[in-house]
C-alpha positions in Angstrom: 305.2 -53.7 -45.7 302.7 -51.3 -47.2 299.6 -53.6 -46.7 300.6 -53.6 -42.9 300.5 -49.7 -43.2 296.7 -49.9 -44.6 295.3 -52.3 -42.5 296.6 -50.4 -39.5 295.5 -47.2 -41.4 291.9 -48.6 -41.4 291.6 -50.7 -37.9 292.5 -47.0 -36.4 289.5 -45.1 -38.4 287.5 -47.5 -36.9 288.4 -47.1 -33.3 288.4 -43.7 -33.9 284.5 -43.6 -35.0 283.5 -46.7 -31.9 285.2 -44.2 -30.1 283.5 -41.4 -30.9 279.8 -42.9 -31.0 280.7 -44.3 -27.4 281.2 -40.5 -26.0 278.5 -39.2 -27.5 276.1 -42.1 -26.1 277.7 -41.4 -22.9 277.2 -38.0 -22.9 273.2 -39.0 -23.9 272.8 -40.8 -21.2 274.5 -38.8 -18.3 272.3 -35.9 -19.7 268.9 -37.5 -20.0 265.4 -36.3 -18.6 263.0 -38.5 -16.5 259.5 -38.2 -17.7 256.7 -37.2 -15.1 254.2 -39.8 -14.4 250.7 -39.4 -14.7 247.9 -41.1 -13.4 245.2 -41.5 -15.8 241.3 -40.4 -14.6 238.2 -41.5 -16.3 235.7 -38.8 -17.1 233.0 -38.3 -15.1 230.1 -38.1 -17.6 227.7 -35.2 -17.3 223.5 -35.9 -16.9 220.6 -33.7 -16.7 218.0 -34.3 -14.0 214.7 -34.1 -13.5 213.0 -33.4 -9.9 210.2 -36.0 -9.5 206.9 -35.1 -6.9 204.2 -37.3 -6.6 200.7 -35.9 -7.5 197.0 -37.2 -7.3 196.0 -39.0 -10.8 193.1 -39.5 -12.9 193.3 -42.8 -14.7 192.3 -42.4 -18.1 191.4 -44.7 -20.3 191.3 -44.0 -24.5 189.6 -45.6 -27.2 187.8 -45.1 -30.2 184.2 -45.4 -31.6 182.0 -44.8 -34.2 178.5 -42.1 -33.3 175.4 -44.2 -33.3 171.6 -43.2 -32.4 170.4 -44.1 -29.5 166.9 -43.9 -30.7 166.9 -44.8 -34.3 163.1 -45.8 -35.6 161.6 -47.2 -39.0 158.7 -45.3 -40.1 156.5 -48.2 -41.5 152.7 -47.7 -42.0 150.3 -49.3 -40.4 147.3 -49.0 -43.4 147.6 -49.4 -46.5 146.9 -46.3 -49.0 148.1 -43.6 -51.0 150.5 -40.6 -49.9 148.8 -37.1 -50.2 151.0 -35.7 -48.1 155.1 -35.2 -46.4 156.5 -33.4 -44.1 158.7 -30.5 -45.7 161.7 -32.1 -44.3 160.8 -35.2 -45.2 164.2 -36.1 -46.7 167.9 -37.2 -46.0 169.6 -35.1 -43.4 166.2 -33.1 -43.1 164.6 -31.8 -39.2 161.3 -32.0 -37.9 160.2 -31.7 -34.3 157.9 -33.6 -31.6 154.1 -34.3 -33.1 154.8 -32.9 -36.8 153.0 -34.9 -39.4 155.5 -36.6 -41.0 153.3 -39.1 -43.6 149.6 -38.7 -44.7 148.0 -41.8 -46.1 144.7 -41.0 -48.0 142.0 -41.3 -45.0 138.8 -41.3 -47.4 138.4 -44.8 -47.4 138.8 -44.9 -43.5 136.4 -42.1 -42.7 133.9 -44.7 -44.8 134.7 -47.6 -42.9 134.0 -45.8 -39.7 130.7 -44.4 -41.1 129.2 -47.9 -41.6 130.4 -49.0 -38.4 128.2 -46.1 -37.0 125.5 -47.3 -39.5 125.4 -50.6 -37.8 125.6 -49.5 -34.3 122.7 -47.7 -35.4 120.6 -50.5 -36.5 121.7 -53.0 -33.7 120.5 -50.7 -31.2 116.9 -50.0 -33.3 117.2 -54.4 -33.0 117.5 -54.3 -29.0 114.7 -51.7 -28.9 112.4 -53.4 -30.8 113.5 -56.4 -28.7 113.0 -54.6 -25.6 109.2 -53.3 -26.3 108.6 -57.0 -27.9 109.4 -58.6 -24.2 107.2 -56.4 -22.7 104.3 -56.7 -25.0 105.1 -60.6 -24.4 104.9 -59.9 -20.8 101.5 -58.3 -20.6 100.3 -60.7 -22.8 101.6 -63.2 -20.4 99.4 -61.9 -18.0 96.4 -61.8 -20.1 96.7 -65.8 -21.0 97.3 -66.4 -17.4 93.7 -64.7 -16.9 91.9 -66.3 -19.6 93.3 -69.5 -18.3 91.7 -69.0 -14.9 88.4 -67.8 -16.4 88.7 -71.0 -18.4 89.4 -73.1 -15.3 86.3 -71.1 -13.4 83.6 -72.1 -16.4 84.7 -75.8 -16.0 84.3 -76.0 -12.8 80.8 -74.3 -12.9 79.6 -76.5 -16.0 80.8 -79.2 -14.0 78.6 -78.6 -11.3 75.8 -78.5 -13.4 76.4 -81.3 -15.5 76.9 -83.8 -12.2 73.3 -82.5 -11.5 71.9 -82.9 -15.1 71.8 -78.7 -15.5 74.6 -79.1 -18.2 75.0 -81.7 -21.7 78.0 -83.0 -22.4 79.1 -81.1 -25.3 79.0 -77.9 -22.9 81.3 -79.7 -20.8 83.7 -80.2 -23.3 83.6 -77.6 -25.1 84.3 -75.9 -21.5 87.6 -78.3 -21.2 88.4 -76.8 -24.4 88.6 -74.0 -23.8 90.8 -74.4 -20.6 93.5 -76.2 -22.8 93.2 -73.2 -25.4 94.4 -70.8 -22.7 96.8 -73.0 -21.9 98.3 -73.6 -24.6 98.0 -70.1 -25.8 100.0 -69.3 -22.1 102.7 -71.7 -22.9 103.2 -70.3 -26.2 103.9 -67.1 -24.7 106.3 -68.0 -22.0 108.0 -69.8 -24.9 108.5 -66.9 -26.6 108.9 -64.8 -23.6 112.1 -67.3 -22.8 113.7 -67.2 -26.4 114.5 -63.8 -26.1 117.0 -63.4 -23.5 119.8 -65.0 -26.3 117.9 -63.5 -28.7 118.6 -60.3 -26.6 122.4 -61.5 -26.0 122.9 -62.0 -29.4 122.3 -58.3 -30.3 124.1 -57.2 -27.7 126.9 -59.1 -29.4 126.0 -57.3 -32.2 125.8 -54.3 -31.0 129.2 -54.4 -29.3 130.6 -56.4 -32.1 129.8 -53.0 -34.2 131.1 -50.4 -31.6 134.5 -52.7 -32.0 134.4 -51.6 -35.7 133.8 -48.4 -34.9 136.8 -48.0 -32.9 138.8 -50.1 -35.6 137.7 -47.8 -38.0 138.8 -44.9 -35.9 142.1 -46.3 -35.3 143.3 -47.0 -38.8 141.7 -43.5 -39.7 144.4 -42.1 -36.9 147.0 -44.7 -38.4 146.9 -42.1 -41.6 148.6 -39.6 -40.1 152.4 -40.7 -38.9 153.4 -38.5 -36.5 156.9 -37.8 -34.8 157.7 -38.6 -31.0 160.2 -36.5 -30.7 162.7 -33.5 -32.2 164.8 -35.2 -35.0 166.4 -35.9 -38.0 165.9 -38.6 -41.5 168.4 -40.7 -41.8 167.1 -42.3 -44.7 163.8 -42.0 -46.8 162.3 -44.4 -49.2 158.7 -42.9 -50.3 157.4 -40.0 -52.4 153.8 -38.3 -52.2 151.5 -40.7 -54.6 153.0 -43.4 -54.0 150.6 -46.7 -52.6 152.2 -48.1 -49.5 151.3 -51.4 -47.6 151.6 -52.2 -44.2 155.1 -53.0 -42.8 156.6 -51.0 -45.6 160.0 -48.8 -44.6 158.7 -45.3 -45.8 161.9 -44.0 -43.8 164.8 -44.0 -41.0 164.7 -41.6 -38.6 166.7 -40.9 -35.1 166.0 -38.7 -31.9 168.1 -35.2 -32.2 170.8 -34.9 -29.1 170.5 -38.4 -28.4 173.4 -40.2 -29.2 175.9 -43.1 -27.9 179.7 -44.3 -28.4 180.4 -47.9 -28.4 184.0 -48.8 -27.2 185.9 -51.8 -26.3 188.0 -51.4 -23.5 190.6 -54.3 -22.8 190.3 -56.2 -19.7 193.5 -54.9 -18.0 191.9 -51.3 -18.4 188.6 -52.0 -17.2 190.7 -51.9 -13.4 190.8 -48.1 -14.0 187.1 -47.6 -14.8 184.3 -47.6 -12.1 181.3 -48.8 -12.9 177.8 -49.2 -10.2 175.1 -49.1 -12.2 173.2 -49.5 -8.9 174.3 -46.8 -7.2 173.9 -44.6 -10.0 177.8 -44.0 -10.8 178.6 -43.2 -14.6 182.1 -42.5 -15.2 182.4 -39.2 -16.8 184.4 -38.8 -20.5 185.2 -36.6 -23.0 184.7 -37.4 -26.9 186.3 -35.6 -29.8 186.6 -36.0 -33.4 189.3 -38.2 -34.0 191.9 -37.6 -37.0 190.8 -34.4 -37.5 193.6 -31.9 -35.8 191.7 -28.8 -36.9 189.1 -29.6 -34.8 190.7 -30.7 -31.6 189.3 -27.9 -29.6 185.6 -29.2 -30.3 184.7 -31.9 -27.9 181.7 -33.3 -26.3 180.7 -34.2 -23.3 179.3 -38.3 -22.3 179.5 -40.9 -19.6 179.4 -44.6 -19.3 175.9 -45.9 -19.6 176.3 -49.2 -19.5 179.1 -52.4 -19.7 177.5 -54.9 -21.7 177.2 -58.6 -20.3 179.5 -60.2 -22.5 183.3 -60.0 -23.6 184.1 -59.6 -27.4 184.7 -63.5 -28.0 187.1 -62.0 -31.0 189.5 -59.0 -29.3 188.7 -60.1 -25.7 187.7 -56.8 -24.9 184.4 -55.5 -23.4 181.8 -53.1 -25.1 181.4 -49.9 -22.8 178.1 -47.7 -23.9 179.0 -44.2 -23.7 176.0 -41.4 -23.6 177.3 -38.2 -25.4 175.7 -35.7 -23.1 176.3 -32.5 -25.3 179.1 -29.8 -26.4 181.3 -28.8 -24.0 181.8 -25.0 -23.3 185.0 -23.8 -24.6 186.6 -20.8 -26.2 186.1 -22.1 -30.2 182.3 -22.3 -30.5 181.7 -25.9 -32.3 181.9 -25.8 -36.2 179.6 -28.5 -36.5 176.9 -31.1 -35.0 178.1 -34.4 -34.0 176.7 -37.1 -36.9 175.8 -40.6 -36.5 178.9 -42.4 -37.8 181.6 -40.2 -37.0 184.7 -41.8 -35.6 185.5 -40.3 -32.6 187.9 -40.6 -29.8 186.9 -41.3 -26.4 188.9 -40.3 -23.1 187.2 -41.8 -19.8 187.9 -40.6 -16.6 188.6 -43.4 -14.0 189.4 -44.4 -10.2 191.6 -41.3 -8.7 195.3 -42.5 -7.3 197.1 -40.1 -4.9 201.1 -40.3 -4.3 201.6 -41.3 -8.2 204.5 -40.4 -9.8 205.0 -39.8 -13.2 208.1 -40.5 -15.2 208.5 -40.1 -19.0 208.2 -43.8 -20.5 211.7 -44.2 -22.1 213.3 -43.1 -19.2 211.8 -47.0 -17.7 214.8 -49.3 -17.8 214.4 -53.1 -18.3 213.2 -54.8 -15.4 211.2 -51.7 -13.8 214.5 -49.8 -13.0 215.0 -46.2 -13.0 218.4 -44.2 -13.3 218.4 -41.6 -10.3 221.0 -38.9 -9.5 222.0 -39.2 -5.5 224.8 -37.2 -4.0 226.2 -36.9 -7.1 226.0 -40.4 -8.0 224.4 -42.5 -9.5 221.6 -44.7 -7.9 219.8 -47.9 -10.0 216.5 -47.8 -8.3 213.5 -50.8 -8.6 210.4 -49.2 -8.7 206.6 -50.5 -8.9 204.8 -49.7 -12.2 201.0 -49.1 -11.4 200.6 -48.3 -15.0 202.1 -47.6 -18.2 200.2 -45.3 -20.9 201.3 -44.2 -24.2 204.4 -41.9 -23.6 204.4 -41.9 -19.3 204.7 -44.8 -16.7 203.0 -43.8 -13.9 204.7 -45.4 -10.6 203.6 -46.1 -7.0 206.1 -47.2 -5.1 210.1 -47.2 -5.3 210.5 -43.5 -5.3 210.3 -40.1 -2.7 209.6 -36.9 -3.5 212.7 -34.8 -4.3 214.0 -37.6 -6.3 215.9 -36.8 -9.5 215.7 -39.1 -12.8 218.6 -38.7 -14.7 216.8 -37.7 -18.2 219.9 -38.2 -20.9 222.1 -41.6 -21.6 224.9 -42.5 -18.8 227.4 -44.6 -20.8 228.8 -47.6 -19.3 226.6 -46.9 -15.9 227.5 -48.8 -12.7 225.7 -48.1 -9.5 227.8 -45.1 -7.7 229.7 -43.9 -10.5 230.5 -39.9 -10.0 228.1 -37.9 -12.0 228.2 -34.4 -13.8 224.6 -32.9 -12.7 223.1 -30.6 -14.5 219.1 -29.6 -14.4 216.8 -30.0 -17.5 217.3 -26.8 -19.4 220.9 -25.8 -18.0 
């Protein structure tokens, strides 16, 4: 009887609680709040823009060189002899100008040369002289053998005349006949002589001329002394001291013409499009040179032009060598600090062919496969463009764009063609 009693005791404490847990859910649920929906919207991400306009470009081409004379001459001697005398500035890095005497070789031994050369001219032409009197002496004695002969020839005659009538013996005859071949002969040895001296006369002439010949030889080396400078410039290099004996052929120095200098540059093929070059018609691309890897100095530049393209390609870079003429400072507000040196490494800047209606865009703003980001009503475009040519921070660009255009100029994550855009211009 009493465990019926706590067994009902129980089984009503728990209806009691199911009970109680069942209202209060109840009462939950009739009481309950529906929650709002919301539609989620994906950000539109802000840009910045830049306005493109086309403008008219130069095409420039760069490269580097290395300052080289464009006249650059070995001072050799043609004479041998001593050094008496050098210019003052007759040394490395030292200046002279046009017709200063640079060498003196000892000229004694030269002014003797020429002075027997004169000697012998001298004495060949006392030879032709007495030559000249000695053919006319031959000649008027020419004459006189020719008269004796027919004086001769008249006596023989006449002793003949009297010998066919018995007036004259026979040893008057001959001796008559005798005396016609002594004249004769006498003659003949005359003409002989008379006829030997035209190459006797040619002969001294030879000489003669042969000895005006050494008197100009003689001149010459005594000139060849003296070294003289062709024009205003500097040594390079220098190799000789006064007293020292030089020989022919011998490098006394290296000198180069002042102002005159060239840049040699290799340009690769695909730039050589840019540059024009008619050497015929007298067309020499302009271009500016500087000292390259020297910042301090970047307001110092000089001013050149293409010379000449040289007939070959570089078998090694496939490029070809350009011939730049630096033409001289240029006139700026920084006066230069210095001369421009052979061997300086400089950096060359040539200006090209002239494009109009080119627009330049910032090189990283290029996408793969020549595309560029633009902002359009708010939206964004994915534009092909044409690259005409891409330098070392800027692509310059041709076709595929207008004027007004605006190149979105910051990243657009997860970019699809028309997505809504935040615009904002560069500096907002």
């Amino acid at each position: 009887m009493k465990t019926a009693a706590v067994f009902m005791f129980r089984l009503v404490r728990v209806a009691l609680v199911l009970a109680v847990a069942w209202a209060g859910a109840f009462w939950l649920y009739e009481n309950r709040t529906t929650p709002e929906k919301e539609t989620k919207q994906d950000p539109v991400p802000m840009v910045r823009v830049m306005p493109l306009s086309p403008e008219s470009k130069v095409m420039t081409v760069t490269a580097f060189g290395t300052v080289a004379p464009r006249r650059q001459v070995r001072i050799s001697p043609e004479v041998p002899g001593r050094i008496n005398t050098l210019h003052p500035g007759f040394a490395a890095g030292g200046a002279f100008e046009k017709n200063d005497l640079l060498v003196g070789i000892d000229p004694e031994p030269f002014r003797l040369d020429l002075q027997a050369a004169q000697v012998r001219i001298s004495q060949a032409q006392a030879d032709i002289r007495s030559l000249e009197q000695e053919i006319k002496n031959l000649e008027k004695d020419k004459d006189l053998y020719q008269a004796a002969l027919a004086l001769a020839q008249k006596e023989l005659g006449r002793v003949k005349n009297l010998s066919a009538r018995d007036f004259a013996s026979q040893n008057t005859l001959d001796r008559a006949e005798q005396q016609v071949v002594s004249a004769r002969i006498q003659r003949q040895a005359v003409i002989s002589r008379l006829a030997m001296t035209t190459p006797l006369m040619a002969q001294k002439q030879a000489v003669l001329a042969m000895a005006r010949v050494d008197v100009q030889k003689a001149d010459l080396s005594l000139q060849k002394t003296q070294i003289r400078a062709d024009f205003d410039g500097f040594v390079l290099v220098r190799s000789a001291l006064v007293g020292e004996y030089v020989t022919p052929g011998q490098v006394l120095a290296v000198i180069y013409e002042k102002g005159a200098l060239d840049v040699e540059v290799k340009i690769p093929m695909e730039e050589m499009q840019w540059i024009r070059m008619d050497s015929a018609g007298g067309i020499q691309p302009e271009a500016r040179v500087t000292l390259a890897n020297m910042d301090t100095m970047a307001d110092q530049a000089w001013a050149a032009a293409v010379a000449r393209e040289h007939a070959a390609v570089d078998e090694q870079t496939r490029t070809l060598p350009l011939t730049l003429e630096i033409k001289g400072p240029l006139e700026n507000d920084h006066p230069p600090g210095m001369d421009l040196k052979p061997g300086s490494f400089v950096k060359c800047r040539i200006f090209g062919r002239q494009k109009g209606q080119v627009f330049t865009v910032p090189r990283h703003l290029l996408k793969p496969g020549g595309q560029l980001f633009l902002a359009t009503d708010g939206h964004l475009e994915i534009r092909p463009v044409r690259v005409l040519r891409k330098v070392a921070d800027a692509v310059y660009i041709d076709a595929g764009l207008d004027p007004g255009d605006q190149v979105i100029t910051t990243p657009v994550p997860g970019a699809v063609e028309g997505m809504a855009l935040d615009i904002r211009a560069d500096g907002e």
